[in-house]
C-alpha positions, 0 to 999 in steps of 0.5 A: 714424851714417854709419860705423855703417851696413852698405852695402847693395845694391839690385837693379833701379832702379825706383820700389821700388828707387830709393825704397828706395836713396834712403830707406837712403842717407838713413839714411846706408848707402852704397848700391850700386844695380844695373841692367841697363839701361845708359842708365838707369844713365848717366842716374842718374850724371848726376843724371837720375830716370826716375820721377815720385815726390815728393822722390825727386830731392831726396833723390837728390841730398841722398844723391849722395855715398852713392849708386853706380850700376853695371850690374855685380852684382860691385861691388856684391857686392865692397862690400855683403852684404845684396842688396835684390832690386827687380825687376819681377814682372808679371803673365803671360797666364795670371795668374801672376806672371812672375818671370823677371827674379827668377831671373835675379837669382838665377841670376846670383849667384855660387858658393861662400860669399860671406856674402852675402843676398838680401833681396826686396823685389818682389812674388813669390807665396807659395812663391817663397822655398821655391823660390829656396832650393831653386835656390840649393842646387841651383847650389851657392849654398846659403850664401847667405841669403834674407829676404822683406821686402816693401814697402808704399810708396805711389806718389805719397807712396813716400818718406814711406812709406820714412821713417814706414812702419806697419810692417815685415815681416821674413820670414827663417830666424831667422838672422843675415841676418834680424837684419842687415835688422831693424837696417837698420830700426830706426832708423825705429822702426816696428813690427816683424814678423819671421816665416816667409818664406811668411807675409811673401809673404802678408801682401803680397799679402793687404794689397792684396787686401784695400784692392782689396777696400775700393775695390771695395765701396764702389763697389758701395755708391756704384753702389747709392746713385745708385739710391737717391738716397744720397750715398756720401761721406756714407755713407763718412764715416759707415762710416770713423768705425767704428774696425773699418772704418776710413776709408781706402779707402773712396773711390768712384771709376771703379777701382783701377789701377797697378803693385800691385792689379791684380797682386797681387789676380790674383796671389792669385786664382791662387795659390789656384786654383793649389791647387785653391782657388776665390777667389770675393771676390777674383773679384767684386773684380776683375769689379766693378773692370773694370766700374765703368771702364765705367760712365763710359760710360753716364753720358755717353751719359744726358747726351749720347745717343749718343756718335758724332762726340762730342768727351770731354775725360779730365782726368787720365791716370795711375793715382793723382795724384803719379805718372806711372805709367800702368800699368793705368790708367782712362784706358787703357780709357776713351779706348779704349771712347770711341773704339769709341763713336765719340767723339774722346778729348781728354786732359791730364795735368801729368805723365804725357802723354809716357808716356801717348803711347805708350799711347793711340792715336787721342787728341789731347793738350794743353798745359793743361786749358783747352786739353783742353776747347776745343770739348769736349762733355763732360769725365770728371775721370780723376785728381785732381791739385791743380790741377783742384781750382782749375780756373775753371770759368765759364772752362772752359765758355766754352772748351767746347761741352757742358755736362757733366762727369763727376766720377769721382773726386768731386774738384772743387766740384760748387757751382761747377761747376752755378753756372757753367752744367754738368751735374755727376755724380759717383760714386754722389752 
């Protein structure tokens, strides 16, 4: 199987591209991971993994013999044609996707037919394809190829995603390139959709505009039933068993975050309004996703009145369990809108603390979620990793002052929380 497998290229060096080198090499393609980052490159020859993700070292490992590291684009276009393009595309100030480090990839290739292609795998708005093929004939680079292949992996369970995927989206010319990607995937026996490039670039940003929305509104649906004396996971249960509506996503909390919703969801907003088109759901998706982070707020000063010289312990830092990635994150505004309420913000998280340092000034870090709570007036449930799951709580409020948690993800047994003596309050229960 090994020898029948085409080497490929994978371009930057994240959890997309570090997943999906790994995920190929288990296929058994050689695999030629580039980065411009040299100290990153020397960790990953040294079997060190700058991402938190489950399996993702194990798998590297597995893979070492199959797996090249390199901070030069040469060796990879010596050893591999298809060149999975995996670098970041943040958003900007004005909302807009910032692809800077893209046509830097694009601008660094070289002249002249190579036989190469360039397969994107980050995000990128709709058009993006148009434009970089417009570049490449611009430069003298016309002979390349470009396919859009977007990903939809899941951080915290990336590799399994990589390995079982619901689908996989091939967005090309109808050329040999194209055809060359849909083989690498075969083996996986997924469904395949093989399209125009500007439809891949849309289904992209239009799946996660839409799970963002699924988040948002049953939010608002969980908002509503604490004024109606509802329970949201009774309600979700009861919406997710319609087959049309289905049952994922539709878990009420204090908001989407991470490296994907947030930006993508932007990012189609000012697609659109980049046209002259006025998104108005994805607006009060966004609006209601930056206020339900807040509501968290309120819920404590109900139990707690005012929360100046208030001690609030955040369980759970990162964006989702199984990831240490921090980026847009509940716990970010959180801590910062405790702090301006006068609050001192206490934290732990098993995986994310050390990231987590850097971003959040003014917060006391501890080494166990017992510890976090010492002295405590009230505890807000941030991320639900396992572990908070089998917390003892007759042993939690014998470390705390207060008696109040604040469950925002409906994680923890709301039973034992109240027998061992707490205010329990979850979202929209």
């Amino acid at each position: 199987m090994t020898e029948s497998r085409e080497p490929i290229a994978v371009i930057g060096t994240g959890y997309v591209g570090l997943v999906t080198a790994a995920g190929f090499a288990e296929l058994g393609n050689e695999v030629w991971c580039v980065d411009i980052d040299a100290a990153k490159i020397e960790g990953l020859k040294r079997g060190e993994i700058p991402i938190y993700e489950p399996g993702l070292a194990e798998s590297i490992a597995a893979s070492a013999g199959r797996m090249h590291f390199t901070t030069e684009l040469s060796e990879a276009l010596e050893h591999a044609r298809l060149l999975f393009v995996a670098v970041g595309t943040p958003p900007t100030y004005s909302g807009d996707a910032d692809l800077s480090a893209v046509y830097s990839v694009v601008d660094a290739m070289p002249s002249g037919d190579q036989g190469h292609a360039l397969v994107m795998k980050s995000t990128v708005p709709v058009g993006t394809g148009a434009a970089i093929r417009r570049r490449l004939e611009k430069t003298g680079k016309g002979n390349f190829s470009y396919v859009s292949c977007p990903e939809f992996l899941k951080e915290g369970s990336a590799l399994e995603d990589f390995r079982k995927p619901d689908r996989v989206v091939v967005g090309d010319a109808g050329d040999a390139a194209g055809q060359a990607v849909c083989d690498l995937y075969a083996p996986l026996g997924a469904p395949l959709l093989r399209t125009d490039i500007a439809s891949a670039e849309m289904i992209k940003l239009a799946s996660n505009a839409f799970l963002a929305t699924k988040i948002s509104f049953i939010n608002e649906i969980a908002n509503v039933c604490e004024e109606t004396g509802a329970d949201v996971l009774e309600v979700a249960k009861g919406m997710g068993m319609d087959e049309r509506i289905g049952r994922h996503f539709l878990k009420p909390g204090i908001g989407y975050g991470g490296s994907c919703f947030p930006k993508d969801v932007s990012a189609l907003k000012q697609l659109a309004g980049n046209s002259g088109y006025h998104f108005q759901l994805l607006t009060a998706v966004i609006e209601v996703n930056e206020l339900q982070k807040r509501r968290v707020i309120a819920k404590l000063q109900k139990h707690l009145g005012s929360l100046v010289g208030k001690t609030v312990t955040l369980l759970g830092l990162a964006f989702k369990a199984h990831t240490d990635d921090m980026r847009e994150a509940s716990s970010l505004v959180l801590s910062a809108r405790l702090q301006g309420e006068g609050a001192s913000v206490r934290a732990y998280d098993p995986i994310a603390a050390d990231d987590a340092r850097l971003l959040m000034p003014g917060v006391e870090f501890a080494d166990s979620a017992v510890a976090a709570v010492k002295g405590a007036d009230a505890v807000v449930l941030v991320t639900e990793w396992p572990e908070f799951s089998a917390l003892d709580w007759n042993e939690m409020a014998a470390a705390m002052s207060g008696r109040v948690v604040i469950d925002g993800r409906n994680y923890v047994d709301a039973v034992a929380v109240r027998a061992a003596g707490f205010e329990y309050e979850g979202i929209g229960r």
